[in-house]
DRENDO-1510 file (C-alpha; in Angstrom, 1 decimal, always signed):
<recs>
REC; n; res; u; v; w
REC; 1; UNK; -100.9; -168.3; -135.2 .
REC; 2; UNK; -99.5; -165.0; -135.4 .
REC; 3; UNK; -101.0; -163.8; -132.5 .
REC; 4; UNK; -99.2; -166.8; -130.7 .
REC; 5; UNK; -95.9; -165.7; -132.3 .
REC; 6; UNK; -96.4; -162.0; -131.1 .
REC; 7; UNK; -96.9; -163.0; -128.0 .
REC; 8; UNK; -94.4; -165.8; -127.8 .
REC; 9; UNK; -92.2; -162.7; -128.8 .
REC; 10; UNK; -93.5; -159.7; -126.6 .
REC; 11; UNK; -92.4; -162.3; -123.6 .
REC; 12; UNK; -88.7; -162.2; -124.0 .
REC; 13; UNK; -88.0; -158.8; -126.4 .
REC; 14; UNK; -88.8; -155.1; -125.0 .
REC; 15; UNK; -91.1; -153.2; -126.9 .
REC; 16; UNK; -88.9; -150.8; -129.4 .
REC; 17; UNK; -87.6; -154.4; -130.7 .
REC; 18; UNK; -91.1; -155.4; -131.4 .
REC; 19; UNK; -92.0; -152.5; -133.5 .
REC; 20; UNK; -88.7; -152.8; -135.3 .
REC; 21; UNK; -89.5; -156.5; -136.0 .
REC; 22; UNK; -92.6; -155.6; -137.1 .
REC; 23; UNK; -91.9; -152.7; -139.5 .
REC; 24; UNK; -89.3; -155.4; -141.5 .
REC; 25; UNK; -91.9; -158.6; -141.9 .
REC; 26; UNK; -94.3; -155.4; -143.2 .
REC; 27; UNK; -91.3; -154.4; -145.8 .
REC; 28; UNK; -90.4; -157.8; -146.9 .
REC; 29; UNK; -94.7; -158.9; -147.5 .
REC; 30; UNK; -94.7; -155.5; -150.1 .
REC; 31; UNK; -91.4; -156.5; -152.0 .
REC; 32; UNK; -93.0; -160.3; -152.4 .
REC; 33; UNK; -96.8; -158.8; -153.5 .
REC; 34; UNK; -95.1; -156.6; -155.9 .
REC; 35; UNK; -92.9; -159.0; -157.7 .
REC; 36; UNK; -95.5; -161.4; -157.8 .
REC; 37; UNK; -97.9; -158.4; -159.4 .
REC; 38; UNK; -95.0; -157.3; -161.6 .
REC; 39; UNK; -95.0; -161.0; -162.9 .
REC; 40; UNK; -98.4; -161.1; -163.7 .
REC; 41; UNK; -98.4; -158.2; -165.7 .
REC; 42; UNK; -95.2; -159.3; -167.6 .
REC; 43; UNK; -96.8; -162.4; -168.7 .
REC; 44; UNK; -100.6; -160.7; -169.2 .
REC; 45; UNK; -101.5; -162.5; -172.7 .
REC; 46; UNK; -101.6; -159.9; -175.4 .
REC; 47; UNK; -99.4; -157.1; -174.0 .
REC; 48; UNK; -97.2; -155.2; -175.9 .
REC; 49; UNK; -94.0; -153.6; -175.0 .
REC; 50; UNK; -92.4; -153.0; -178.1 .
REC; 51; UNK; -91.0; -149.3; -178.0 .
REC; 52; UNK; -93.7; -146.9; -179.9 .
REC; 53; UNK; -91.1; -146.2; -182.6 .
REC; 54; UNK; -87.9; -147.8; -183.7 .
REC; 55; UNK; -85.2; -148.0; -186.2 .
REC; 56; UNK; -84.9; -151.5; -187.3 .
REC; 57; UNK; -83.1; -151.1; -190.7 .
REC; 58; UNK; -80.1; -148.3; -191.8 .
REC; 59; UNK; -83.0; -146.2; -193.1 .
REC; 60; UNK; -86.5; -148.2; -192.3 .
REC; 61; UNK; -88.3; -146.5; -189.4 .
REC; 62; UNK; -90.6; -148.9; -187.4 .
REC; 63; UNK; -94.1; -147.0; -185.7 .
REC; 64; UNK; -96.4; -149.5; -183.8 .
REC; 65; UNK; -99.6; -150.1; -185.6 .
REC; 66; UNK; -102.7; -148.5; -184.0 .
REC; 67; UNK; -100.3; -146.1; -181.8 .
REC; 68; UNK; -101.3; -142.7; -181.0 .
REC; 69; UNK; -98.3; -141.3; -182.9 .
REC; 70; UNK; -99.6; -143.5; -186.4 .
REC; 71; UNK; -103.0; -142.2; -185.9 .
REC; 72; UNK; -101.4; -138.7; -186.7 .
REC; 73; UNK; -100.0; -139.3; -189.8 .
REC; 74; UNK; -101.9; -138.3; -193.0 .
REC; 75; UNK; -100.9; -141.1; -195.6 .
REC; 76; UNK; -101.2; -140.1; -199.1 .
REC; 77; UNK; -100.3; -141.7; -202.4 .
REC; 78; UNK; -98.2; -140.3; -205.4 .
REC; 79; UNK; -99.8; -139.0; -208.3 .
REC; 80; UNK; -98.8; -137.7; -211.5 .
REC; 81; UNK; -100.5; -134.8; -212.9 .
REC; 82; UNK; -99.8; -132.7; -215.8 .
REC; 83; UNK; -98.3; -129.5; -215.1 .
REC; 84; UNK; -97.2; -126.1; -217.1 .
REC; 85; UNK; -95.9; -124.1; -213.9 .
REC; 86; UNK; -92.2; -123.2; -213.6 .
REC; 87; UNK; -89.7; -126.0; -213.2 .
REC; 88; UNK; -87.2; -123.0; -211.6 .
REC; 89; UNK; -87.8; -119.9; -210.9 .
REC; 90; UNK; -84.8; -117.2; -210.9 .
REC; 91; UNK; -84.5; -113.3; -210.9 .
REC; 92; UNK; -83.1; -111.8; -214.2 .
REC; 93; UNK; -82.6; -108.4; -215.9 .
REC; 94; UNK; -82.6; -106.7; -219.2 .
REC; 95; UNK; -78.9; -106.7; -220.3 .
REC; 96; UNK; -79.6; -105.5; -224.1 .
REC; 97; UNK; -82.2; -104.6; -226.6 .
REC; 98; UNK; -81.9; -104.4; -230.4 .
REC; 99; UNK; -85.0; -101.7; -231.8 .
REC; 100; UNK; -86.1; -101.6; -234.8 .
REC; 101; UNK; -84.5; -99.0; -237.3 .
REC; 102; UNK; -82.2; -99.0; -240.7 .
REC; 103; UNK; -79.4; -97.8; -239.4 .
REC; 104; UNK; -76.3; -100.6; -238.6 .
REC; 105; UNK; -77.3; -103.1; -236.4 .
REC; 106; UNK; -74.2; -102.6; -234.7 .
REC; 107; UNK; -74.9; -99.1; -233.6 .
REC; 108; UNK; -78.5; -100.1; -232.4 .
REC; 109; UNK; -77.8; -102.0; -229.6 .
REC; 110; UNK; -78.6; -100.9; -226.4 .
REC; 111; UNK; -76.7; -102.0; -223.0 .
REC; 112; UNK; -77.5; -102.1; -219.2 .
REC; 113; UNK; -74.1; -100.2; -218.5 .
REC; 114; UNK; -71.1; -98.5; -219.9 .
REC; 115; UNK; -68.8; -101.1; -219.7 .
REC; 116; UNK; -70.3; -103.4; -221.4 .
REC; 117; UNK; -71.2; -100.9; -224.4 .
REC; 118; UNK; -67.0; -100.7; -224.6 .
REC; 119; UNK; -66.6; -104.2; -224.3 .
REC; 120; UNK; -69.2; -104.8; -227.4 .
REC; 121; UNK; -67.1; -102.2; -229.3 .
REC; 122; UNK; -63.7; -103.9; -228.6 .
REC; 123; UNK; -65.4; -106.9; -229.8 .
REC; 124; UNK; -65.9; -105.7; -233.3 .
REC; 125; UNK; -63.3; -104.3; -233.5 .
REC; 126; UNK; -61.1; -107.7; -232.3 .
REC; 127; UNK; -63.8; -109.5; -235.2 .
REC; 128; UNK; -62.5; -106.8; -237.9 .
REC; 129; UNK; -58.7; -107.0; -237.1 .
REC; 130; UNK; -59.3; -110.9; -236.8 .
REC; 131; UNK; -61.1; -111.1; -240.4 .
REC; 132; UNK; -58.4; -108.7; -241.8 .
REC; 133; UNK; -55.1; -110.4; -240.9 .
REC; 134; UNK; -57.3; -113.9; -241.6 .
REC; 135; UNK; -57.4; -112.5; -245.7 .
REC; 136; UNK; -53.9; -111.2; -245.0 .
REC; 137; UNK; -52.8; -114.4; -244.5 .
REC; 138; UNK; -54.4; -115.9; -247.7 .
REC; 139; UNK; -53.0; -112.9; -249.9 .
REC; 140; UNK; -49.3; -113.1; -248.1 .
REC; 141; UNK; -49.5; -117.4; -248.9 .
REC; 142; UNK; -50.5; -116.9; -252.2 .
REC; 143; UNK; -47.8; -113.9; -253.3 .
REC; 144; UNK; -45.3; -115.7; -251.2 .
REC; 145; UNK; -46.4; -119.2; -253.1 .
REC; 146; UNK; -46.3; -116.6; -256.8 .
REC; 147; UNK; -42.8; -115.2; -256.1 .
REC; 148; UNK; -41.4; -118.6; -254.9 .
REC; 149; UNK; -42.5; -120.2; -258.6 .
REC; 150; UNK; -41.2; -117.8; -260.7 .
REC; 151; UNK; -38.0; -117.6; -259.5 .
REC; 152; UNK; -37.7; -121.5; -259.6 .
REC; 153; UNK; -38.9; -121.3; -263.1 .
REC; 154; UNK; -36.0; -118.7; -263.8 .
REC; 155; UNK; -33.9; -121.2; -262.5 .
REC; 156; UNK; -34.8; -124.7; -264.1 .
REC; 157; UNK; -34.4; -122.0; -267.3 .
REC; 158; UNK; -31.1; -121.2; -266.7 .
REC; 159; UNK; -29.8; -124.8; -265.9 .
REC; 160; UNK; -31.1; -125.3; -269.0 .
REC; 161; UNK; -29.4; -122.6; -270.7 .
REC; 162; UNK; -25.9; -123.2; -268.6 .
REC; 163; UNK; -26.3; -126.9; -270.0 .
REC; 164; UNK; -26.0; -126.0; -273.5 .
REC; 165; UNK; -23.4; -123.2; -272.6 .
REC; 166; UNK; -25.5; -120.2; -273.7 .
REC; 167; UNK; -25.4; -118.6; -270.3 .
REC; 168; UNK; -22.7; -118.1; -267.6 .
REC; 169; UNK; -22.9; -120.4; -264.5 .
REC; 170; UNK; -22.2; -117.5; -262.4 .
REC; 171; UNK; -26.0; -116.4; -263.3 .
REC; 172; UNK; -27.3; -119.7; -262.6 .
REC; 173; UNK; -25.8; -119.5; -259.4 .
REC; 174; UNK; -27.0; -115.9; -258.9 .
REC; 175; UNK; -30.4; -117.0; -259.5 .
REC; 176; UNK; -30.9; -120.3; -257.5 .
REC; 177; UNK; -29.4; -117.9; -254.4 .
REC; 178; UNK; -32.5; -115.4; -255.2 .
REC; 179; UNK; -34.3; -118.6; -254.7 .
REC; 180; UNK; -33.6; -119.4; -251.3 .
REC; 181; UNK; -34.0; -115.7; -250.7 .
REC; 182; UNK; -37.5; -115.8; -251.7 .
REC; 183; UNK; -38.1; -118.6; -250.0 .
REC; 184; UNK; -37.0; -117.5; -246.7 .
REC; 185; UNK; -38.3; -114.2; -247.0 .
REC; 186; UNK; -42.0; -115.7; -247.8 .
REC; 187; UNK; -41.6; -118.0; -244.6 .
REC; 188; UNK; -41.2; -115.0; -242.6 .
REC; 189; UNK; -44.0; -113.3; -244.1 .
REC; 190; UNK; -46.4; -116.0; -243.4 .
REC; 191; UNK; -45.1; -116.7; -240.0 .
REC; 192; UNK; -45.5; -113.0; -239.2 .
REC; 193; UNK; -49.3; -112.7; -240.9 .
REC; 194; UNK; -50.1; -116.2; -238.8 .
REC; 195; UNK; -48.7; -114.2; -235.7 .
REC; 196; UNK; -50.9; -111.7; -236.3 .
REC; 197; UNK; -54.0; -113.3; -236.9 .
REC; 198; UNK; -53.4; -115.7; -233.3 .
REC; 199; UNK; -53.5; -112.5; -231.8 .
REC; 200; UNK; -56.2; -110.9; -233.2 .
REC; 201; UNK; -58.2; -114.6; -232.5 .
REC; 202; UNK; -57.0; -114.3; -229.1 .
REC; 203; UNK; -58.0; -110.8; -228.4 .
REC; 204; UNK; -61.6; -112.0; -230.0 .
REC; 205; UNK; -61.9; -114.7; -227.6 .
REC; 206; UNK; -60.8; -112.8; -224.6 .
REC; 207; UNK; -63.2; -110.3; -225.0 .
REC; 208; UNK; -66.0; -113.1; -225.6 .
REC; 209; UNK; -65.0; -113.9; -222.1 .
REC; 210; UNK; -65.4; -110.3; -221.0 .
REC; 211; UNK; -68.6; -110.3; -222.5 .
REC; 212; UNK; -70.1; -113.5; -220.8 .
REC; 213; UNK; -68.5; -112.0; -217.4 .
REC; 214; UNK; -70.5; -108.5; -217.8 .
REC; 215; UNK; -73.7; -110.8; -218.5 .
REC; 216; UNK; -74.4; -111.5; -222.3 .
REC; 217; UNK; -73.6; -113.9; -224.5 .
REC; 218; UNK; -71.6; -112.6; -227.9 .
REC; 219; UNK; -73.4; -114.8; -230.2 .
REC; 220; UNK; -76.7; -113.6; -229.5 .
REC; 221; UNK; -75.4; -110.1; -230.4 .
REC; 222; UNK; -74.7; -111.1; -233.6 .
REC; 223; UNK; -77.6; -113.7; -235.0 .
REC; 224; UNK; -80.8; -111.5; -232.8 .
REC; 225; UNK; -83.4; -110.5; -235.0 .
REC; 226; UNK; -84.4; -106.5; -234.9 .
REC; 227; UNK; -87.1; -105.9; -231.8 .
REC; 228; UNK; -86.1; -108.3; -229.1 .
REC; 229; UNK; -83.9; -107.9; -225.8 .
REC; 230; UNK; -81.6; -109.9; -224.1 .
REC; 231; UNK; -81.9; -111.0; -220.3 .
REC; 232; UNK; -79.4; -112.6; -218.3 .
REC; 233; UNK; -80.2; -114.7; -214.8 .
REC; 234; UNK; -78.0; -116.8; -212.6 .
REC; 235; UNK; -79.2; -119.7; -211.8 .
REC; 236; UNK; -77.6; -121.7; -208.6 .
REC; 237; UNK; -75.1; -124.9; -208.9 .
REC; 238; UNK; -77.4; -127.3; -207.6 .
REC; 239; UNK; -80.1; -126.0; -210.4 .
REC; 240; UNK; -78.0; -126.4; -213.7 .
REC; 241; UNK; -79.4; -129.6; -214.8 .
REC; 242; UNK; -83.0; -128.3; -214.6 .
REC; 243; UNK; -82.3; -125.5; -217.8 .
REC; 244; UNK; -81.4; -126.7; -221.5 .
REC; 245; UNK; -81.1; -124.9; -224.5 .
REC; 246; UNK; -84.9; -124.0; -226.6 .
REC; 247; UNK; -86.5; -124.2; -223.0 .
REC; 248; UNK; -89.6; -122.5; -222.5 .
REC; 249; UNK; -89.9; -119.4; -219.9 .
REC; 250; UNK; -92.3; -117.2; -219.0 .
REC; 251; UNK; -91.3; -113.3; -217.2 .
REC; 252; UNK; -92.6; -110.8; -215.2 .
REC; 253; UNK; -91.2; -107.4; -214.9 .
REC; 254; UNK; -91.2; -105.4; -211.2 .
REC; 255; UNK; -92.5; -102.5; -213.1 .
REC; 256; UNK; -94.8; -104.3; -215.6 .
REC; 257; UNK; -96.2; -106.5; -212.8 .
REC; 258; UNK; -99.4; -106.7; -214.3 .
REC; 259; UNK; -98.0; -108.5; -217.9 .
REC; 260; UNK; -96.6; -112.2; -218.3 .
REC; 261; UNK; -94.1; -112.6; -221.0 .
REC; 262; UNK; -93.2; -115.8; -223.3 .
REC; 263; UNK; -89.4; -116.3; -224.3 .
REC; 264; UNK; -87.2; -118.7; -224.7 .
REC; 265; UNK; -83.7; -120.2; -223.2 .
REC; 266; UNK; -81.0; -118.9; -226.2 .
REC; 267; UNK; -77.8; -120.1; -224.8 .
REC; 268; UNK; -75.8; -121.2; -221.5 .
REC; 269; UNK; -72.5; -119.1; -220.2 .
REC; 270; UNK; -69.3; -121.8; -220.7 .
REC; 271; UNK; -68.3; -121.8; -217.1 .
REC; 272; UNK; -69.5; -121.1; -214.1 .
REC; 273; UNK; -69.2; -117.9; -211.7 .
REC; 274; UNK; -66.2; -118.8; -209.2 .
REC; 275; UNK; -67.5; -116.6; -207.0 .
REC; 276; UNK; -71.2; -117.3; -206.7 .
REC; 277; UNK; -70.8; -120.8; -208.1 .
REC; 278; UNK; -73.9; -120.2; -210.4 .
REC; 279; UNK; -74.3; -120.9; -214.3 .
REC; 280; UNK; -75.4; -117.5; -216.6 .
REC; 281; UNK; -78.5; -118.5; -218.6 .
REC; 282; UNK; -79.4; -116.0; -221.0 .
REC; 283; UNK; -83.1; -115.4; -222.9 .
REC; 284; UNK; -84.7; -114.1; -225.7 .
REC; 285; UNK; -87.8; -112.1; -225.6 .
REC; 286; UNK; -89.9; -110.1; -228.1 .
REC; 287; UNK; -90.1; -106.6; -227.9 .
REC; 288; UNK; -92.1; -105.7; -230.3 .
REC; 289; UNK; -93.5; -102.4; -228.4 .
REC; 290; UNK; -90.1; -101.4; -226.3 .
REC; 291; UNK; -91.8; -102.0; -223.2 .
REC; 292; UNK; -88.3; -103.2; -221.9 .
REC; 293; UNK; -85.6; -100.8; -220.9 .
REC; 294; UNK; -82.3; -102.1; -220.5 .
REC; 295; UNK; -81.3; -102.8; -216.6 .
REC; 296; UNK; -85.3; -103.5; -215.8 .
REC; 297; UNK; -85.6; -106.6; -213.4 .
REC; 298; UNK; -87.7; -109.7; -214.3 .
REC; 299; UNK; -89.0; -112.5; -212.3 .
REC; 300; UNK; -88.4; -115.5; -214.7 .
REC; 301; UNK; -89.6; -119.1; -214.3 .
REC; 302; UNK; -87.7; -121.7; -216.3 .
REC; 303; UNK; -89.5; -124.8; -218.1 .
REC; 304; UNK; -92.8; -124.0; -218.4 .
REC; 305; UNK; -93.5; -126.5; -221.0 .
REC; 306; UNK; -96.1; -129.1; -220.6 .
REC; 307; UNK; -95.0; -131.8; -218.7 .
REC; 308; UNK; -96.0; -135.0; -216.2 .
REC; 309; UNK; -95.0; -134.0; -212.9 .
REC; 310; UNK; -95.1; -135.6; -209.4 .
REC; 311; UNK; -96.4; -133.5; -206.5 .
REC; 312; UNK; -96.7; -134.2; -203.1 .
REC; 313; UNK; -97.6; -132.6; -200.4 .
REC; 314; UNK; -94.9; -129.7; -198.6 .
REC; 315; UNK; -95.6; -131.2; -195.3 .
REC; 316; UNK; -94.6; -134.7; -196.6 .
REC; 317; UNK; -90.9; -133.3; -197.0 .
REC; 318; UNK; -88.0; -133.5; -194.4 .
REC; 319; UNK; -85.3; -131.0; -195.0 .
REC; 320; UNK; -81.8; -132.0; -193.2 .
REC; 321; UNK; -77.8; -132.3; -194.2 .
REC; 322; UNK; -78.1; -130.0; -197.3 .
REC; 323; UNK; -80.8; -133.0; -198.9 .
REC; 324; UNK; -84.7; -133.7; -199.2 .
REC; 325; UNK; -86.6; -136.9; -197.6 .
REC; 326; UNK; -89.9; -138.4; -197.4 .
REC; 327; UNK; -91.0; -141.1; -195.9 .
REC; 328; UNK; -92.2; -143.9; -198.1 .
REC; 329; UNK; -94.4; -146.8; -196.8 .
REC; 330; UNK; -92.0; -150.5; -196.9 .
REC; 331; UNK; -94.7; -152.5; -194.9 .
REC; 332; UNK; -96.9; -152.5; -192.4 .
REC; 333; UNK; -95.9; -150.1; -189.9 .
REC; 334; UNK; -92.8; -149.3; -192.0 .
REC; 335; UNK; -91.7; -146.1; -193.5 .
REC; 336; UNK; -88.8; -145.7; -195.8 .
REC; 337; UNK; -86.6; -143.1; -195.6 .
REC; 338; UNK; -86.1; -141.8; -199.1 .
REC; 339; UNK; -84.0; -138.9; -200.2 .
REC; 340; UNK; -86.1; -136.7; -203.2 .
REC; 341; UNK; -84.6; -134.5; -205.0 .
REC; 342; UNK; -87.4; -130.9; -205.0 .
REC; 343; UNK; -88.4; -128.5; -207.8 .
REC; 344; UNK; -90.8; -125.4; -207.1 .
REC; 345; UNK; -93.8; -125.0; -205.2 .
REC; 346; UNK; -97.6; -125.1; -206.8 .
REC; 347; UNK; -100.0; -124.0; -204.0 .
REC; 348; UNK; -99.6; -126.7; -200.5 .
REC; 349; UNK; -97.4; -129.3; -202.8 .
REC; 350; UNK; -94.4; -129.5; -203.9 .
REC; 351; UNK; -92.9; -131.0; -207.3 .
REC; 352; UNK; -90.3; -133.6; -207.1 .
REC; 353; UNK; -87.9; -134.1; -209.7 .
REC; 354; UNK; -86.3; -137.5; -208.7 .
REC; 355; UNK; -86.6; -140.0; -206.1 .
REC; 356; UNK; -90.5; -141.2; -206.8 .
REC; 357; UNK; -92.2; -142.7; -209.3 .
REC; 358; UNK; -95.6; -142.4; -208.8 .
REC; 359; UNK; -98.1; -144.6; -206.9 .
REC; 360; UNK; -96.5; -144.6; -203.5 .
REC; 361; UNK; -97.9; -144.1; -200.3 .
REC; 362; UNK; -95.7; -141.5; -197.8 .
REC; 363; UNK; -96.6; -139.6; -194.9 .
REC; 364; UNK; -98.0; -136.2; -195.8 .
REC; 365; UNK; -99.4; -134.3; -192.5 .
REC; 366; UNK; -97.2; -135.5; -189.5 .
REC; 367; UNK; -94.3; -136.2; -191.1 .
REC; 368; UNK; -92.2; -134.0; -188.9 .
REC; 369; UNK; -92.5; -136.6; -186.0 .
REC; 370; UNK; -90.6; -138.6; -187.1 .
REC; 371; UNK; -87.7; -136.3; -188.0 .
REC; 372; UNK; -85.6; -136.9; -185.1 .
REC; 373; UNK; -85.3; -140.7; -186.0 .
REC; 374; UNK; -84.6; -139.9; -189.5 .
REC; 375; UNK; -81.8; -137.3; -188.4 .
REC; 376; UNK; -80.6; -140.5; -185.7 .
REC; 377; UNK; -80.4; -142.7; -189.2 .
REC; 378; UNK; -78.6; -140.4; -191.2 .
REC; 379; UNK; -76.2; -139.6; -188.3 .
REC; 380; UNK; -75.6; -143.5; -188.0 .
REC; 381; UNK; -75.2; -144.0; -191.6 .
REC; 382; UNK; -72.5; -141.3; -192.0 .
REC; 383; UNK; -70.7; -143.2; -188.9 .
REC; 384; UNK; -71.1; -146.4; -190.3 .
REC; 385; UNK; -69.4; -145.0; -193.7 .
REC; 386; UNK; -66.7; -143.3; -192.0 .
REC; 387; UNK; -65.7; -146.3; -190.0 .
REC; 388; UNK; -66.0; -148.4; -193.2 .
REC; 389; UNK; -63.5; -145.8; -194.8 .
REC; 390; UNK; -61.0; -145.5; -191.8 .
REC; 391; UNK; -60.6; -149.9; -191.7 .
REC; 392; UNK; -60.6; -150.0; -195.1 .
REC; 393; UNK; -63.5; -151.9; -195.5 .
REC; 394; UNK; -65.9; -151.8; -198.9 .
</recs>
């Protein structure tokens, strides 16, 4: 038949039209057998076009089971372990030592720098002027209280006395004028001593202020025991809540590198540095040999106490936007995206301080593939929430 039709043809058109004729019955027979082969693979029983990896929830990541991307990932579950290495770990120095001697404690103290020697000595000596106009005050109430009844005493005598017209009323008048005199004058002797003693409390505290600002905490100066020395670390913002007050904390000097000392937390500076945005913590050590010298530098690590602690693997973390994520198993196929909050490292893991419980699975080894769909989530989130904030909408 389509011989007779290429014939039937080749009778009335020229050749060049043949070809041409030819060349589109070729192009339309391809475009059929490919849509019909396209078909059949579209509806090939057990195919599966579902995209290798997806975001199907605001922070649930979907990976195809049996993929070449899951067979990547190392899954590990959470375990709790008991641990006695650093919660925090922060660089201090010696700020002060107290030897051992008879002389005043006061004139034993040593210091990292000049200025803060002078600012310890204005200190005691704002303590002394404080605790003198303090008694000053009492004495000043008491004469003031003295002088004040026995003048009214000479008075109530004297009415007494005017009464009975043994004595002149001019005196009695005299006298209750002395009164009022007294009076007033004791009023401005008090107000003047309580004048004196805010300013002496004032002076006090501002220098307690100094103090904390050149790095030591005025209360340690003046209830430390003979043969310890004071050291002094900042320890970041986003830290704080990791230190307390009786914490355990081990040291390591640069130039005793070869020692590990024991101390403990004493205190925490009132406020934080505006400028660094970092709390003062300060410690206590023993000293017992003077192995420290003030202004020597210490590596110390905060919270070594005994403790259950959760450690995972370092790989198993995502780092982005200032925060910590790992990816916790929701399903099958599904991975969580969970924001952790981290503490220090031990070895290949890491300790986390919030965000787990214990006995999940997460991604440990291969993690990191999946960061870009974690950083796509995020992203969309923070839209989401800024939309939400713009219309109003809660």
């Amino acid at each position: 038949m389509q011989l007779l039709v290429m014939s039937t043809y080749s009778t009335h058109l020229t050749r060049p039209k043949t070809i041409l004729l030819i060349i589109v019955i070729l192009a339309v027979l391809s475009i059929i057998i490919w849509q019909v082969t396209s078909d059949q693979k579209t509806n090939t029983p057990g195919t599966d076009n579902s995209p290798v990896v997806s975001l199907i929830e605001p922070r649930v990541i979907a990976v195809k089971a049996g993929s070449l991307l899951e067979k990547k990932f190392n899954i590990s579950t959470v375990q709790k372990q008991q641990v006695s290495t650093p919660l925090l770990v922060v660089t201090g120095a010696v700020v002060a030592r107290l030897p051992k001697g008879s002389g005043p404690t006061e004139d034993r103290w040593q210091f990292n720098s000049l200025d803060l020697s002078a600012a310890y000595a204005d200190w005691l000596k704002a303590a002394t002027e404080k605790e003198f106009n303090s008694k000053r005050l009492i004495k000043i109430r008491e004469l003031t209280a003295a002088q004040y009844n026995s003048q009214r005493l000479a008075v109530d005598r004297l009415r007494k006395l005017v009464a009975t017209g043994t004595e002149a009323i001019r005196d009695l008048t005299n006298a209750e004028a002395r009164l009022l005199e007294v009076q007033l004058e004791g009023q401005k002797d008090v107000y003047e001593a309580e004048t004196a003693l805010t300013v002496a409390t004032r002076t006090r505290a501002a220098l307690e202020r100094k103090l904390f600002q050149e790095g030591i905490d005025p209360l340690l100066l003046e209830h430390s025991n003979p043969g310890i020395s004071l050291i002094m670390a900042d320890v970041p913002e986003l830290k704080i809540s990791e230190v307390s007050v009786g914490q355990s904390c081990t040291a390591r000097f640069y130039g005793l590198s070869d020692q590990s000392f024991s101390g403990k937390v004493r205190s925490l500076a009132p406020t934080l540095s505006p400028e660094r945005h970092t709390l003062r913590v300060f410690f206590e050590l023993n000293d017992q040999y003077d192995q420290f010298k003030p202004g020597m530098y210490a590596e110390i690590g905060l919270g070594t106490d005994p403790r259950p602690a959760i450690l995972i693997p370092t790989d198993s973390v995502l780092h982005t936007q200032n925060s910590d994520y790992v990816l916790v198993k929701a399903g099958l196929g599904l991975w969580r995206i969970t924001e952790v909050q981290v503490g220090e490292s031990i070895d290949d893991n890491v300790e986390i301080l919030k965000g787990l419980q214990g006995g999940e699975e997460i991604i440990g080894s291969g993690a990191i593939l999946l960061k870009p769909m974690l950083v796509v989530a995020l992203q969309n989130e923070a839209t989401t929430n800024k939309d939400n904030t713009s219309t109003g909408v809660k």
